[in-house]
N, C-alpha and C positions, 0 to 999 in steps of 0.2 A: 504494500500500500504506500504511493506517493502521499507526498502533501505538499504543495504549490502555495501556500498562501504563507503570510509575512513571519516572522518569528514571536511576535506578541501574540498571532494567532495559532500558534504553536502549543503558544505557555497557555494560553487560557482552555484550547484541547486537553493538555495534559492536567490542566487544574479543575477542567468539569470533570476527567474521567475520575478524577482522586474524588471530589465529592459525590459523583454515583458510585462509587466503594463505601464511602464511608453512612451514605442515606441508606444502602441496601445490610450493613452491618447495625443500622437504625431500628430497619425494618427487621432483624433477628433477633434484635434486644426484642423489642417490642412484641414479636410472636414468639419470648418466654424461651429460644432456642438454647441460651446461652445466658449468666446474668453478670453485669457488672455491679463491682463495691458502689460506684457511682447511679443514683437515680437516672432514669430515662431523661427526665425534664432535662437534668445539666448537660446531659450528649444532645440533646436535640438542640439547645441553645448554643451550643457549642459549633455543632452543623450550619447553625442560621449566621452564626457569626464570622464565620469561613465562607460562607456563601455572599454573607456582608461585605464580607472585606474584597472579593472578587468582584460586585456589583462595583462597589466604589470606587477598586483603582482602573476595575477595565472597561465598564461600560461607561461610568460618569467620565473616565479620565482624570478622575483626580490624579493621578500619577504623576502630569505634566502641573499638577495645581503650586501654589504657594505651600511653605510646610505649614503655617497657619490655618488655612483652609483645611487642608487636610487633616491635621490634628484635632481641629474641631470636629468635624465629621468621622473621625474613627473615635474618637473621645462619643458621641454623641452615641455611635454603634454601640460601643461596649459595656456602655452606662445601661444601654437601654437592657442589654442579653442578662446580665449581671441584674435590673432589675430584674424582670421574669424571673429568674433562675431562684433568687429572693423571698419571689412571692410565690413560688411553690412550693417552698417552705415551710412558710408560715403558717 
């Protein structure tokens, strides 16, 4: 199998296919396969959050941003996963 298109488009191939690994080892927690010391909530927020952080540097392009901008916005991402993770807790 070729692949023709740019090198960012490469890296984000190889970064969907690690988190369709890590959604389908989600999906065996969750159907009881197997259990982790860790609650599902925290692997699942954990997922969203890697899924976050790929939305923000390669779709939004923050990559090319100010580190300000972006420090807000991954600040903002992990505050938010961190809460959830929190509040299922509680």
């Amino acid at each position: 199998m070729t692949f023709t298109g740019s090198t960012s488009s490469k890296h984000i191939g190889v970064g969907a296919a690690i988190l369709l690994c890590l959604v389908g080892v989600g999906a065996a927690l969750s159907a009881g396969w197997f259990t982790l010391p860790l609650p599902l909530s925290v692997v699942a927020m954990l997922l969203a959050w890697v899924k976050g952080v790929v939305v923000v540097e390669y779709f939004m392009e923050l990559r090319h941003a100010p580190y300000l901008l972006r420090g807000v916005v991954h600040a903002w991402l992990s505050l938010t996963c961190m809460g959830l993770v929190m509040s299922s807790w509680v």
